[in-house]
FIKOLZA-1660 file (N, C-alpha, C; in steps of 0.1 Angstrom, whole numbers, plus 5000, padded with zeros to 4 digits):
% residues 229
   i   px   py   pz ch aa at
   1 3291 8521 5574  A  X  N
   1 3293 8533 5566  A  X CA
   1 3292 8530 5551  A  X  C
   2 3296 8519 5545  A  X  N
   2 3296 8518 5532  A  X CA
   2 3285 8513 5525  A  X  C
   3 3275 8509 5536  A  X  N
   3 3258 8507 5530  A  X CA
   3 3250 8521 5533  A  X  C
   4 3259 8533 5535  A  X  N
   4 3250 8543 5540  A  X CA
   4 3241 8552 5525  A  X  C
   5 3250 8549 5515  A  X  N
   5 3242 8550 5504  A  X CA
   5 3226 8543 5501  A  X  C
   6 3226 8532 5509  A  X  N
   6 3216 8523 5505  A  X CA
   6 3203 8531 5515  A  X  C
   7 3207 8537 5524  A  X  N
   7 3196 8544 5534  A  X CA
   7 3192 8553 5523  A  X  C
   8 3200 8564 5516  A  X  N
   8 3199 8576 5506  A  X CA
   8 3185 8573 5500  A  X  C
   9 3180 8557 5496  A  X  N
   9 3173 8557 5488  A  X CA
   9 3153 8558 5495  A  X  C
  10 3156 8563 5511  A  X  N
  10 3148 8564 5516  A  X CA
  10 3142 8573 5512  A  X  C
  11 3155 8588 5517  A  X  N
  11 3148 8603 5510  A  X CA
  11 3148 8604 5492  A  X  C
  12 3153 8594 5487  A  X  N
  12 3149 8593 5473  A  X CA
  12 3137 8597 5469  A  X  C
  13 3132 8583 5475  A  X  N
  13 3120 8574 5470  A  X CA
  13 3107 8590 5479  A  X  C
  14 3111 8595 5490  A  X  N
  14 3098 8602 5494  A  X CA
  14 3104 8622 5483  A  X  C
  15 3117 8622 5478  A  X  N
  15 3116 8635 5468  A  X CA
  15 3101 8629 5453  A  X  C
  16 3103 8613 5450  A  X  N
  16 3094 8612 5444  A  X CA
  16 3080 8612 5446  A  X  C
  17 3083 8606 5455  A  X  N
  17 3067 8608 5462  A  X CA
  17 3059 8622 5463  A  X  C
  18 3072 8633 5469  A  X  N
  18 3064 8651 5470  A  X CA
  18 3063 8650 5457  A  X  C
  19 3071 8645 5447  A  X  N
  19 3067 8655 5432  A  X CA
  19 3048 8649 5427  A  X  C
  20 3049 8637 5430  A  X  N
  20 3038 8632 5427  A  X CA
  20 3026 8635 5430  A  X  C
  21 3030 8638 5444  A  X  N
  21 3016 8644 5454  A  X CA
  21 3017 8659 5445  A  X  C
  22 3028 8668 5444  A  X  N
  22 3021 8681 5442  A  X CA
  22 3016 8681 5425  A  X  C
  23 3018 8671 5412  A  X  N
  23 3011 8667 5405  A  X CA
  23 3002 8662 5400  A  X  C
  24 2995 8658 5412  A  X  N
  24 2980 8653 5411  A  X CA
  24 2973 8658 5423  A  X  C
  25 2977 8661 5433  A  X  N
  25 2968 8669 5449  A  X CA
  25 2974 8683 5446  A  X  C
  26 2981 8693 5445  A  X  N
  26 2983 8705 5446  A  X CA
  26 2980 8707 5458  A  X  C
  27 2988 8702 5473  A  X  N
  27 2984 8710 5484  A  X CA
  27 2988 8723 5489  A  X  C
  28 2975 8726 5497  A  X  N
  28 2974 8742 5497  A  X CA
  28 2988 8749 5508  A  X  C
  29 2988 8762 5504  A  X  N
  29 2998 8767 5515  A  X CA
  29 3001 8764 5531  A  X  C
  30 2993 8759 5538  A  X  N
  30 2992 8759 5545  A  X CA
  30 2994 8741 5548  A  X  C
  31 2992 8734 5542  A  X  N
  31 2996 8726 5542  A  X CA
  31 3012 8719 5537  A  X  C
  32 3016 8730 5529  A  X  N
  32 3036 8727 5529  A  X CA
  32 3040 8734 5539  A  X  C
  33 3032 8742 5543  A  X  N
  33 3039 8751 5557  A  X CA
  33 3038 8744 5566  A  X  C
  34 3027 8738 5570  A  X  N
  34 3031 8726 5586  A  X CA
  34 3039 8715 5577  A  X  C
  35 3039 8708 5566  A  X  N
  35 3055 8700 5562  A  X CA
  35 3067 8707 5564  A  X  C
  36 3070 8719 5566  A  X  N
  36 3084 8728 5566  A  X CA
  36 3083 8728 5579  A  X  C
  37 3072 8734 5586  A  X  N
  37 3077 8735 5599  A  X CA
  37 3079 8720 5610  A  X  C
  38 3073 8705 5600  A  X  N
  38 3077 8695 5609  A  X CA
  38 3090 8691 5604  A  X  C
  39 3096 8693 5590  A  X  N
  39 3108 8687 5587  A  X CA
  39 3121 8697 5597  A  X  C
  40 3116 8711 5597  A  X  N
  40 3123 8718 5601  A  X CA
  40 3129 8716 5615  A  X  C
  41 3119 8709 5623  A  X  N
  41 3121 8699 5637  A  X CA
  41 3127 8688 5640  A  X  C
  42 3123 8686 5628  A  X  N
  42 3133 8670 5626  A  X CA
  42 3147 8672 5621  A  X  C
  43 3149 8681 5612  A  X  N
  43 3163 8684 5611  A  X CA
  43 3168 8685 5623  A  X  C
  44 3164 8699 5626  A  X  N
  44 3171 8706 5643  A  X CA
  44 3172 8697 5653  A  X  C
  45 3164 8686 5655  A  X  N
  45 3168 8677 5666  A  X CA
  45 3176 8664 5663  A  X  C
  46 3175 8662 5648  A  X  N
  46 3188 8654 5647  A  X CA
  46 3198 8662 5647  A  X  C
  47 3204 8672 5638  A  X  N
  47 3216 8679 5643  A  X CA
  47 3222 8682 5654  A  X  C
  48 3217 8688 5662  A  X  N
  48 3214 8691 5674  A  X CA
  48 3218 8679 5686  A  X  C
  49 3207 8667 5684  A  X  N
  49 3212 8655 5692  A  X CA
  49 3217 8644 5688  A  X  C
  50 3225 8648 5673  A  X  N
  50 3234 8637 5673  A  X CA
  50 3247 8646 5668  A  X  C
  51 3249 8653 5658  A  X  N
  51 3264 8658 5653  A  X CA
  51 3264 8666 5666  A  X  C
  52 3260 8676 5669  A  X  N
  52 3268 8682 5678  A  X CA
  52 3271 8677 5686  A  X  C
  53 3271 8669 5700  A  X  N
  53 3275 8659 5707  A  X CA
  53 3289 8656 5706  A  X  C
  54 3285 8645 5692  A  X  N
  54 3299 8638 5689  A  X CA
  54 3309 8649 5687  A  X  C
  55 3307 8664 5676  A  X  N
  55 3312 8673 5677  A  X CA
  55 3321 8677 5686  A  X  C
  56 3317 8679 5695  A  X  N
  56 3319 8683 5711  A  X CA
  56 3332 8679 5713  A  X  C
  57 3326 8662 5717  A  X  N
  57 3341 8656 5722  A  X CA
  57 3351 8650 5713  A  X  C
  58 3351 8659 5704  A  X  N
  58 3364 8656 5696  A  X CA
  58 3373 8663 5695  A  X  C
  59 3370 8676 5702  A  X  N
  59 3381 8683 5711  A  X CA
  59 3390 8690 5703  A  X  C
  60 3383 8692 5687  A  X  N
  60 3391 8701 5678  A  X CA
  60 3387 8715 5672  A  X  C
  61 3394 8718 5683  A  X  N
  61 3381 8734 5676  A  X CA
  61 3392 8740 5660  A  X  C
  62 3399 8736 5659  A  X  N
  62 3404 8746 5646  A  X CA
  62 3396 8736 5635  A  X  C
  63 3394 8727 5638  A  X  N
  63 3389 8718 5622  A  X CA
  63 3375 8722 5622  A  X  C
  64 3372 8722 5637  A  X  N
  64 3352 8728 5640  A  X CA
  64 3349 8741 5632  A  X  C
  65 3363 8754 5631  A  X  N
  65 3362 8765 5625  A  X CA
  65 3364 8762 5612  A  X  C
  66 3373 8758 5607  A  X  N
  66 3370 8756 5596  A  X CA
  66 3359 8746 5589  A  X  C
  67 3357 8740 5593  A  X  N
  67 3346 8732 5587  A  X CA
  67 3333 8737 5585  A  X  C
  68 3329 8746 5597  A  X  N
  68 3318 8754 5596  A  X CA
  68 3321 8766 5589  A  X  C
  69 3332 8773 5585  A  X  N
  69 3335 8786 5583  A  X CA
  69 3330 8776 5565  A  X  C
  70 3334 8768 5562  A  X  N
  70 3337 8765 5547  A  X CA
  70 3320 8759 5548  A  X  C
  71 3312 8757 5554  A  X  N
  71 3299 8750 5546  A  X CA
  71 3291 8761 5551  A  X  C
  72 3292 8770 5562  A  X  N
  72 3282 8787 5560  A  X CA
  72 3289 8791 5541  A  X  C
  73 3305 8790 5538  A  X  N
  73 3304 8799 5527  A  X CA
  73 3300 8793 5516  A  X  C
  74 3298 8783 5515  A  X  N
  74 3285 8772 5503  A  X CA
  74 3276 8774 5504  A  X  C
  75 3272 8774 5517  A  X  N
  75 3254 8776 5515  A  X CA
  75 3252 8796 5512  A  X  C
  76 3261 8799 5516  A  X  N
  76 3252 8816 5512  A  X CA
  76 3258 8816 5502  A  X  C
  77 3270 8809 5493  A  X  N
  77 3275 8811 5478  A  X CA
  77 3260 8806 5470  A  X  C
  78 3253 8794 5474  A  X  N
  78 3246 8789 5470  A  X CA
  78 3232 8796 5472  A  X  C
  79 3230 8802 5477  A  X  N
  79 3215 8815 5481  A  X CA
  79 3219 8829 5473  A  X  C
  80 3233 8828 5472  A  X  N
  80 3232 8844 5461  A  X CA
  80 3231 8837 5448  A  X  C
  81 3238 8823 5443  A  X  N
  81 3236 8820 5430  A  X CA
  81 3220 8818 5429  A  X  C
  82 3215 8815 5437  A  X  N
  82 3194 8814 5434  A  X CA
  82 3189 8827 5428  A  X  C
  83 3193 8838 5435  A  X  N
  83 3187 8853 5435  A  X CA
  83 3193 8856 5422  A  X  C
  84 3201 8848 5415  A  X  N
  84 3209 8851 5400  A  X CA
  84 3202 8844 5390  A  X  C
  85 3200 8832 5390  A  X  N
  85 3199 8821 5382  A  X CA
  85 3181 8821 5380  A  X  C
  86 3176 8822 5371  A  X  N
  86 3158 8822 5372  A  X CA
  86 3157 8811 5362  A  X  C
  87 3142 8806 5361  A  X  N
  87 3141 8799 5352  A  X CA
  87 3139 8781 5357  A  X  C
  88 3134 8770 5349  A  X  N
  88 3135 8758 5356  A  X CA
  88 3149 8754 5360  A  X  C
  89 3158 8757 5346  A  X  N
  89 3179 8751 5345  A  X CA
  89 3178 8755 5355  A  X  C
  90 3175 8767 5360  A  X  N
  90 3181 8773 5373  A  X CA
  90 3179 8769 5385  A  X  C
  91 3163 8767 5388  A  X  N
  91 3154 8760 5397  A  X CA
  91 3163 8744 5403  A  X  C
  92 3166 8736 5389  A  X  N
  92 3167 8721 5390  A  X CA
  92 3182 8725 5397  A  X  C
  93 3192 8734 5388  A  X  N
  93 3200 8733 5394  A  X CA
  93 3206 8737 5413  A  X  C
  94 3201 8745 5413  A  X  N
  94 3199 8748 5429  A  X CA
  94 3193 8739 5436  A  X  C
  95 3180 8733 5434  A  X  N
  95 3178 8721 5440  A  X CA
  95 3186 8709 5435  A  X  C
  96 3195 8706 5431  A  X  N
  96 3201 8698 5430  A  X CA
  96 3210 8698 5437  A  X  C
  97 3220 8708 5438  A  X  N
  97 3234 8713 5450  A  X CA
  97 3231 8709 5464  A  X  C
  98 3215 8713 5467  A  X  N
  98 3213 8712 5481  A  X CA
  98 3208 8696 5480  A  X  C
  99 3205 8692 5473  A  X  N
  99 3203 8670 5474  A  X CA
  99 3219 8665 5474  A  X  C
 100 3223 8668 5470  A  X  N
 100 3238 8666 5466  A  X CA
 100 3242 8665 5480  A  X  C
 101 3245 8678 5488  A  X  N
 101 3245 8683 5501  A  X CA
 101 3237 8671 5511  A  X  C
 102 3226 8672 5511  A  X  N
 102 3223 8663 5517  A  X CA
 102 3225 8651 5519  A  X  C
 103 3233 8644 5504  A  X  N
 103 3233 8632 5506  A  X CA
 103 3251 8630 5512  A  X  C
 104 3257 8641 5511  A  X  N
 104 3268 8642 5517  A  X CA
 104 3266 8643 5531  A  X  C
 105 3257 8647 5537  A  X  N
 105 3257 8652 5551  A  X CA
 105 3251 8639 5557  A  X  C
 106 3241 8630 5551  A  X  N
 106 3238 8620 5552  A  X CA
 106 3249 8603 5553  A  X  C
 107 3259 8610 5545  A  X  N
 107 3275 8600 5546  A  X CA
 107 3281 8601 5559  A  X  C
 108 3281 8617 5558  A  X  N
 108 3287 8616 5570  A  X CA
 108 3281 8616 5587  A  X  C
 109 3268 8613 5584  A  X  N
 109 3260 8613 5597  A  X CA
 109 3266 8597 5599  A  X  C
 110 3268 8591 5593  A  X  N
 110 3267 8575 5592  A  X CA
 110 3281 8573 5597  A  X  C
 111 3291 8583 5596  A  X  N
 111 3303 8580 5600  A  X CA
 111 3306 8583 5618  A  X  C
 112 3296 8582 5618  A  X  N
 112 3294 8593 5634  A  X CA
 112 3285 8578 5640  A  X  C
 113 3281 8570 5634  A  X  N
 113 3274 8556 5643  A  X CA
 113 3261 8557 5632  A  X  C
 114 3254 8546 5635  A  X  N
 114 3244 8541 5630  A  X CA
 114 3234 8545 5637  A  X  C
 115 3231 8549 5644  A  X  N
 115 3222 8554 5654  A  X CA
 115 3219 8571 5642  A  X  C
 116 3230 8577 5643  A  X  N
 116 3231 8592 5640  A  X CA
 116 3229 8593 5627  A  X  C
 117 3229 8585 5618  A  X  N
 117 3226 8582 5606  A  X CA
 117 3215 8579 5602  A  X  C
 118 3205 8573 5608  A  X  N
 118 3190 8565 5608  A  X CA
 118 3183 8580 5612  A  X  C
 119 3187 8586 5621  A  X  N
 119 3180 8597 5630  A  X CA
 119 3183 8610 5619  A  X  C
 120 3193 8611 5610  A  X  N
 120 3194 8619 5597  A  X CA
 120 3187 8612 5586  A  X  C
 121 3187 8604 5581  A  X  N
 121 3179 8595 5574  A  X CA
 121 3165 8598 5574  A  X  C
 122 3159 8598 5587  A  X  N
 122 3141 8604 5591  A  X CA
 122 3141 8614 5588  A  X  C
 123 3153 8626 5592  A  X  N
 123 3148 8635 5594  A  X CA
 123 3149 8646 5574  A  X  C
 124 3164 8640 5570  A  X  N
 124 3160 8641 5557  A  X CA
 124 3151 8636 5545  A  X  C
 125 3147 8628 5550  A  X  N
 125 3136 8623 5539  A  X CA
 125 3121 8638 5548  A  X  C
 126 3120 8638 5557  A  X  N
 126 3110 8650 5556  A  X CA
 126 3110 8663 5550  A  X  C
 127 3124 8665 5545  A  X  N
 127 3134 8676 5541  A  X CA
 127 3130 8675 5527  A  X  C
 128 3138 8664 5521  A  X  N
 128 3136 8661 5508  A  X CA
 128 3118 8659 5504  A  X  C
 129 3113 8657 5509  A  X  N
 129 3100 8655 5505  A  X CA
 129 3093 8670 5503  A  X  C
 130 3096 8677 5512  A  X  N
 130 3091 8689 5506  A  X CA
 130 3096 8699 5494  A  X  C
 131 3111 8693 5489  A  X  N
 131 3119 8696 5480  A  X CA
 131 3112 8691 5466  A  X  C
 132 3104 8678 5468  A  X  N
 132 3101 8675 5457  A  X CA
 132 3084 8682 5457  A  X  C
 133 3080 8685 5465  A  X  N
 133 3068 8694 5465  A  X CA
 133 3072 8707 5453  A  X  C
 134 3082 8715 5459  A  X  N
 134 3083 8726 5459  A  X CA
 134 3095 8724 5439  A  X  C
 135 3099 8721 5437  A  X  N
 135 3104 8714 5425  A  X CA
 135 3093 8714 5412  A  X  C
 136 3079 8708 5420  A  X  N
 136 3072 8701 5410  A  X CA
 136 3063 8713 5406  A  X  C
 137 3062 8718 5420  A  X  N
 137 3054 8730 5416  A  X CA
 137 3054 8742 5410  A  X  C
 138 3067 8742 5413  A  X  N
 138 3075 8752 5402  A  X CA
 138 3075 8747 5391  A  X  C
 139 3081 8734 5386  A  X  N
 139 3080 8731 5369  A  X CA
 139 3069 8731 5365  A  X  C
 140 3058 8728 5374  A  X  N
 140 3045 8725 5367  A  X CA
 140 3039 8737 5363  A  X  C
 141 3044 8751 5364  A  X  N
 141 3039 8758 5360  A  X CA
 141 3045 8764 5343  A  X  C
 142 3055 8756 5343  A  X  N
 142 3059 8757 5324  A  X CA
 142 3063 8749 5319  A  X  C
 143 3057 8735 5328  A  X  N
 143 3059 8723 5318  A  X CA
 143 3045 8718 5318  A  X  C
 144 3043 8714 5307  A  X  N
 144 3028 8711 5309  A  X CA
 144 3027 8695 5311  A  X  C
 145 3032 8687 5308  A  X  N
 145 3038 8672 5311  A  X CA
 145 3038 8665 5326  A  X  C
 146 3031 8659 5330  A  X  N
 146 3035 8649 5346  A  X CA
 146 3047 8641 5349  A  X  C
 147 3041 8639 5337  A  X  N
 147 3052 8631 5339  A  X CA
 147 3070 8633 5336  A  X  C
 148 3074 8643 5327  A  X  N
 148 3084 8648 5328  A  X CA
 148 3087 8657 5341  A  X  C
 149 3076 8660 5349  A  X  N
 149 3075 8669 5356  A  X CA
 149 3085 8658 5365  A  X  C
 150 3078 8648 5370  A  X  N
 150 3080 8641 5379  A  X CA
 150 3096 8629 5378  A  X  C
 151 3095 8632 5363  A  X  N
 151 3107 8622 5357  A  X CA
 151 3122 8633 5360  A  X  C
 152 3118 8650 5361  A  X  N
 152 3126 8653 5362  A  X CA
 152 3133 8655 5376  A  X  C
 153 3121 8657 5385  A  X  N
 153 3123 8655 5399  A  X CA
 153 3131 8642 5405  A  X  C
 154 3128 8628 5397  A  X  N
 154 3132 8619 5405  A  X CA
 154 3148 8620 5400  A  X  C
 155 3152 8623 5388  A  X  N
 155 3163 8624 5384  A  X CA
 155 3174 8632 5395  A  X  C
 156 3169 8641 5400  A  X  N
 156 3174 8649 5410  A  X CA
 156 3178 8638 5423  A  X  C
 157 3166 8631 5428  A  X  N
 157 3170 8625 5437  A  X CA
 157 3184 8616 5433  A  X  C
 158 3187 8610 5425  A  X  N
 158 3196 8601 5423  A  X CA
 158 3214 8609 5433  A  X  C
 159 3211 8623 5431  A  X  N
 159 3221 8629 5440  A  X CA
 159 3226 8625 5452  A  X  C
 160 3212 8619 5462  A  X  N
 160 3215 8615 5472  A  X CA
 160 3229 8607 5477  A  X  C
 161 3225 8594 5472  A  X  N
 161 3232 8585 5472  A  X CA
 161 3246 8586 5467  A  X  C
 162 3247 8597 5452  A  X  N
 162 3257 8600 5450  A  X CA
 162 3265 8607 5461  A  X  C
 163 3266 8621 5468  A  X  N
 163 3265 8626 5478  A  X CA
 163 3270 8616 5489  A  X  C
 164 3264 8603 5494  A  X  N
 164 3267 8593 5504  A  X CA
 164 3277 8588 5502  A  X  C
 165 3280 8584 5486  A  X  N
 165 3290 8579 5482  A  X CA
 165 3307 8583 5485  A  X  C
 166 3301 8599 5478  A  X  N
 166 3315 8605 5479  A  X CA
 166 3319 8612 5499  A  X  C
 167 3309 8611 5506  A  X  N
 167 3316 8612 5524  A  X CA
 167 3313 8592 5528  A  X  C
 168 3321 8584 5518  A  X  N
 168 3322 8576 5524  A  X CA
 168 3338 8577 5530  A  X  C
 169 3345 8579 5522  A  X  N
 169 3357 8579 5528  A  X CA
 169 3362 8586 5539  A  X  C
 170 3352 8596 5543  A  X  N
 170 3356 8602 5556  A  X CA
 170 3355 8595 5570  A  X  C
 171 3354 8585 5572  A  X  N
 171 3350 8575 5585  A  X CA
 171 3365 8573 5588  A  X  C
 172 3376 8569 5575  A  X  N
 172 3388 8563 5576  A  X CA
 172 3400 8579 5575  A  X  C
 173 3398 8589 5579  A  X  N
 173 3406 8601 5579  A  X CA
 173 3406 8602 5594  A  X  C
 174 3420 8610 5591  A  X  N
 174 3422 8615 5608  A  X CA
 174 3413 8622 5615  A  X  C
 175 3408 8623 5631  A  X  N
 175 3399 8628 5638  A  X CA
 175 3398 8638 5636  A  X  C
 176 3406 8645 5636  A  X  N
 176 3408 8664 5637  A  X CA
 176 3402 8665 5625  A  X  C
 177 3402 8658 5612  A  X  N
 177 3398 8663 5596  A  X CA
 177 3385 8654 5599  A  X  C
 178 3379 8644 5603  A  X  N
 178 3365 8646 5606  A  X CA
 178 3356 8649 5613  A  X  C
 179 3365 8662 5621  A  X  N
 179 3356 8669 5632  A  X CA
 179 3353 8678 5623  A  X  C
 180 3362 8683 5612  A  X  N
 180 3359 8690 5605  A  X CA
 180 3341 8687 5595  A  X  C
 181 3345 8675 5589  A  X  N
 181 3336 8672 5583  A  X CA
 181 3319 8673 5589  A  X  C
 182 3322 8667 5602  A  X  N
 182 3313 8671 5611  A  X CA
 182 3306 8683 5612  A  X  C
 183 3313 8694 5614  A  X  N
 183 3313 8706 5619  A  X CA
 183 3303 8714 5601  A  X  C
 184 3305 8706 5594  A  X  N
 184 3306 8707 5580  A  X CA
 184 3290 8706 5579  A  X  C
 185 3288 8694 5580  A  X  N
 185 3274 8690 5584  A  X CA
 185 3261 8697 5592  A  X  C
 186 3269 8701 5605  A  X  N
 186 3261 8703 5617  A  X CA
 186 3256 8718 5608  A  X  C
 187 3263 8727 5601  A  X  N
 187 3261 8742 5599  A  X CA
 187 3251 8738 5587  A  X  C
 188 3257 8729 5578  A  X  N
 188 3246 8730 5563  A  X CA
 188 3236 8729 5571  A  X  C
 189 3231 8718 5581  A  X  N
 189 3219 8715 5584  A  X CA
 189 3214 8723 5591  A  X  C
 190 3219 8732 5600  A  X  N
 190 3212 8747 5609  A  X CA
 190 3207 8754 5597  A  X  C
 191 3215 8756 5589  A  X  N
 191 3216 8769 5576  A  X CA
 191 3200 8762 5569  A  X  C
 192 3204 8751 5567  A  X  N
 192 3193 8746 5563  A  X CA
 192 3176 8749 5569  A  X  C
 193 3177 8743 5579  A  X  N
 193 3162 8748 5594  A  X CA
 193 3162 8767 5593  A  X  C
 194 3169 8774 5594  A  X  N
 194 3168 8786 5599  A  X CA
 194 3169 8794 5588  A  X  C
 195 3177 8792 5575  A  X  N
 195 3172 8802 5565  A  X CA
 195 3164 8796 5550  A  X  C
 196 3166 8786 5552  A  X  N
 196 3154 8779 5539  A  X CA
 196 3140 8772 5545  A  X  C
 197 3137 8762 5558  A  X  N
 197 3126 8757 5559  A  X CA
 197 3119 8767 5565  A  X  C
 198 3126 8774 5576  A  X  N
 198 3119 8783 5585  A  X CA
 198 3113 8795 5578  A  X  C
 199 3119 8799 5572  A  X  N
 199 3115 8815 5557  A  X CA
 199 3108 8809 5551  A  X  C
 200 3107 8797 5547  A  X  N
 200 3095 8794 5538  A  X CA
 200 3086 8794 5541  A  X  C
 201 3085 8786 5555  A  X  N
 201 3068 8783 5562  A  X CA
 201 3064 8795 5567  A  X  C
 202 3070 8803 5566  A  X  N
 202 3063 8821 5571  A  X CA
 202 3060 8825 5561  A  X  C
 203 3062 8823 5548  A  X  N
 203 3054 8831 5541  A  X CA
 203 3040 8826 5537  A  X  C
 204 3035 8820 5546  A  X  N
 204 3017 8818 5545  A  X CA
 204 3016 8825 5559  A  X  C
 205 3004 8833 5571  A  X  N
 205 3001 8832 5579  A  X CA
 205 2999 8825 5588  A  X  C
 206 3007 8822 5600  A  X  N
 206 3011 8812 5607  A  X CA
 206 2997 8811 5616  A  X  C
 207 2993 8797 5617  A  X  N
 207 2980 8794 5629  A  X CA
 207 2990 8782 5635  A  X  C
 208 2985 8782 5647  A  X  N
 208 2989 8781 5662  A  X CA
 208 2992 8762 5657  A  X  C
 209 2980 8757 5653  A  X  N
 209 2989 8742 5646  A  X CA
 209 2994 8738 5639  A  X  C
 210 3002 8750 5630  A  X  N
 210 3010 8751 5619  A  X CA
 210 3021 8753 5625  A  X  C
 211 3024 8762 5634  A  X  N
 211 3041 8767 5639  A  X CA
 211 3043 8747 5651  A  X  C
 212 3029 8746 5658  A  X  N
 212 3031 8736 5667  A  X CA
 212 3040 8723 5658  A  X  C
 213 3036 8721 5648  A  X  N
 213 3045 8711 5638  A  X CA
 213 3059 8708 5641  A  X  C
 214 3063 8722 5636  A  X  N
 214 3079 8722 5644  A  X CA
 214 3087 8711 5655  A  X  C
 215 3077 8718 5664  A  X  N
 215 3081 8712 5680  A  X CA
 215 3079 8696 5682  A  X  C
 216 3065 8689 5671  A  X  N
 216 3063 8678 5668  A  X CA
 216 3070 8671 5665  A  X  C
 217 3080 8672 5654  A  X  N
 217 3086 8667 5648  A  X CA
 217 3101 8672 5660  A  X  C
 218 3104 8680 5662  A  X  N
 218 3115 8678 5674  A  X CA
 218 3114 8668 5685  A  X  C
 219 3101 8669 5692  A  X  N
 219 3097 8659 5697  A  X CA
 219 3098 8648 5693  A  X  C
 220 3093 8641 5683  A  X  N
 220 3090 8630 5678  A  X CA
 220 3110 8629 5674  A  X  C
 221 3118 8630 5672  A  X  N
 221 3130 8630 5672  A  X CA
 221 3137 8627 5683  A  X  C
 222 3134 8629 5693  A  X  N
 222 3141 8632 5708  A  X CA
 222 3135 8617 5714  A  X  C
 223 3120 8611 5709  A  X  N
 223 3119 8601 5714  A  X CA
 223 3123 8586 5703  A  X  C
 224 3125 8594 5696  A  X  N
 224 3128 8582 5681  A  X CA
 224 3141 8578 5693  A  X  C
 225 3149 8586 5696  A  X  N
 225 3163 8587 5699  A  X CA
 225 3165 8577 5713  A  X  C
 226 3158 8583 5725  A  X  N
 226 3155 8577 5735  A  X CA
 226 3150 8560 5731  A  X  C
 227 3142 8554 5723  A  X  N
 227 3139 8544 5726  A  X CA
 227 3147 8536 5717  A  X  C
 228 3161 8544 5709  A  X  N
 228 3169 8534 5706  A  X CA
 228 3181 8534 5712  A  X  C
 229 3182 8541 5719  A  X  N
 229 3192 8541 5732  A  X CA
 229 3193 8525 5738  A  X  C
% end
């Protein structure tokens, strides 16, 4: 648990990499759309087959309610401040809360086994990578600079790790308050798949091996998982 910051630097290093790519390739709609709908797979089947599980048998449902009741009301606190806030400050800042988020949810995957951690680790670096797509290409339209473009992107990443840092201490708290944390996790990351990656890849016209992505990357999750069994 306490080198799980040092994983963080996986999805770092690929938020730099999307900014890069959308500063010199500009890929077309349809091409972030099958990235949303494979990261969107890979989230849902890590969540899915690793936090909820452990979730399960920890046999606390009042910490499960609260813990989910409190990270649904972050993430929709966090979706009405976007519909407020315009502008890059605004942009960077919203993407920054949810890197932040992730690198917290990424702490606490790690407190749940090394297995469930590595299997969040994959599946948010496909997350983050389209974050730095979507970052760059927004700045790039009123910064005229690359390199600030991309200097300001990676700056963002540094969250991660931060984020890993501060759910280190949750591994060493009582069960009941890290089912909570768990429960905490499992919602950011649904909320995440179902009202940010999933909304986004619909707004291009969906062709048949664009949505198939999804399932790819679920799949490819489900076996990542099995052959470390």
């Amino acid at each position: 648990m306490s080198s799980a910051w040092m994983y963080t630097l996986i999805p770092a290093a690929a938020v730099v990499l999307g900014a890069v790519a959308a500063v010199n390739i500009r890929p077309g709609p349809r091409i972030v759309s099958a990235i949303q709908h494979l990261a969107a797979g890979v989230v849902f089947a890590a969540a899915a087959g690793e936090i909820l599980p452990d979730l399960m048998h920890r046999n606390a449902p009042v910490a499960t309610v609260v813990g989910g009741g409190i990270a649904l009301a972050v993430m929709l606190a966090i979706k009405q401040v976007e519909g407020l806030v315009k502008g890059p400050l605004g942009l960077l800042s919203m993407v920054g809360v949810d890197i932040l988020i992730d690198g917290l949810v990424l702490g606490i995957g790690f407190s749940a086994g090394a297995k469930a951690g590595i299997l969040l680790t994959v599946a948010l670096t496909l997350e983050v990578l389209f974050l730095g797509l979507t970052v760059a290409n927004e700045l790039g339209e009123s910064v005229r600079s690359r390199l600030a473009v991309v200097g300001a992107t990676a700056a963002l990443a540094l969250l991660l790790p931060l984020g890993a840092v501060l759910a280190t201490p949750v591994a060493a708290l009582p069960p009941s308050i890290v089912a909570g944390f768990f429960a905490f996790g499992l919602i950011a990351l649904l909320y995440l798949v179902t009202e940010e990656l999933l909304v986004e890849a619909h707004q291009t016209p969906d062709r048949p091996w664009v949505t198939a992505m999804f399932f790819v990357g679920f799949l490819a999750i489900l076996v990542l998982e099995e052959l470390m069994s």
